[in-house]
N, C-alpha and C positions, 0 to 999 in steps of 0.2 A: 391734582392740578393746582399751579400756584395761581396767586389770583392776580398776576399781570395776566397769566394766559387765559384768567375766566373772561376776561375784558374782552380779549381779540383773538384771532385766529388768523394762522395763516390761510393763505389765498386759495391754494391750488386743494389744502383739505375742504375750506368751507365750499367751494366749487363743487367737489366732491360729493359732500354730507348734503349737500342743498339737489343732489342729482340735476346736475346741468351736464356732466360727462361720467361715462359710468367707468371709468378707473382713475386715481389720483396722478394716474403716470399723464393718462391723457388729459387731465386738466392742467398739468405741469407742462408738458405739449403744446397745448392750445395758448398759455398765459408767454410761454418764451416765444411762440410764433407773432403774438404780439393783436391775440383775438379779443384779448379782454385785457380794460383799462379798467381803475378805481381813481375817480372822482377826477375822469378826464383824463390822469394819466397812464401810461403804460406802466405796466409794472413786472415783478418777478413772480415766481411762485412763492417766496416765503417774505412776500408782502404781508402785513398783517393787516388786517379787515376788522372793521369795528362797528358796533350798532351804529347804523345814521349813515354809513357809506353808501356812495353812488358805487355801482358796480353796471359796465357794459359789456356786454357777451355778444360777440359773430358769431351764429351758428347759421350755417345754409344760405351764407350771401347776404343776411339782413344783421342789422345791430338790433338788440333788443337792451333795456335798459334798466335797472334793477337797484331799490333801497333795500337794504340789509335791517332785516327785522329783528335778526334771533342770532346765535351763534350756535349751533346745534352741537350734541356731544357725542353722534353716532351717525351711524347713514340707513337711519329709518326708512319706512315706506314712503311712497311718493307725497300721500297726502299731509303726512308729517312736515315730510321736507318744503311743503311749499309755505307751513305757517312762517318759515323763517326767511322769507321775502317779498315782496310786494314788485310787481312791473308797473310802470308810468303809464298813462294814460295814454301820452302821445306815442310811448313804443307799443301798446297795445294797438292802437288803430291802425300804427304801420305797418305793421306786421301781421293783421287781418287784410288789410290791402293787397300785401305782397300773394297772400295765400290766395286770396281772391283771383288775384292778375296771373299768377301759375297755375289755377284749376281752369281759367279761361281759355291762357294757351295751351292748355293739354288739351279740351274740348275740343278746340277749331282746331291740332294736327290731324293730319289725314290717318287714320288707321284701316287696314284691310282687313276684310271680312274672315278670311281663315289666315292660319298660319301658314309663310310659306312653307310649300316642301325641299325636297333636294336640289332640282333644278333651277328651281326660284333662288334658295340660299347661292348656290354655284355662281347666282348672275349678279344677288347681290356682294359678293365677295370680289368679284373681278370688279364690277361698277366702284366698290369701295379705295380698290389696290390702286385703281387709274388704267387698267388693263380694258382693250377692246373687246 
């Protein structure tokens, strides 16, 4: 490894190596659909990333927000991978929030006490199509 490349990394591998998406296609994916910015801005997948960057990640409708610790050189276990970033404070609370407020309305949807059966599913399928 030359030692510009021990400095930085590109994006879509360090996304990769840090397990935020479990293949480097779908982190190359996720950076061109425009889900993660570095240091506010959008970027490419062979953006190169460097200790001290801001990196912000969409996953599941919330931004979460993220300083780049380490540069890692493989795609270790999970708990490896997490020495090599740190989340902000304020993306952490917001995104206990968001969990919070989705375990809530999951609570208060109405669920039925069995599964329906055949005739149930039939009624809800026609209810779905717009059919009387």
């Amino acid at each position: 490894m030359t030692e510009e490349s021990a400095a930085n990394r590109r994006l879509d591998k360090w996304l990769w190596h840090a397990r935020f998406y479990k293949t480097r296609g779908s982190a190359a994916e996720a950076i061109g659909a425009g889900k993660v910015r570095v240091n506010g801005d959008r970027a490419k997948p062979s953006r190169r990333v460097a200790i001290g960057d801001h990196v912000d990640v969409m996953q599941g409708g919330i931004v979460a927000e993220f300083e780049v610790l380490g540069l890692p050189e493989r795609r270790g276990p999970a708990p490896e991978a997490r020495t090599h970033y740190r989340e902000t404070d304020a993306s952490a609370a917001r995104r206990a929030a968001f969990s919070e407020g989705a375990r809530l309305a999951a609570a208060s949807r109405p669920r039925p006490d069995t599964r329906p059966d055949k005739r149930d599913r039939r009624r809800l399928l026609k209810l779905h199509r717009g059919q009387s």
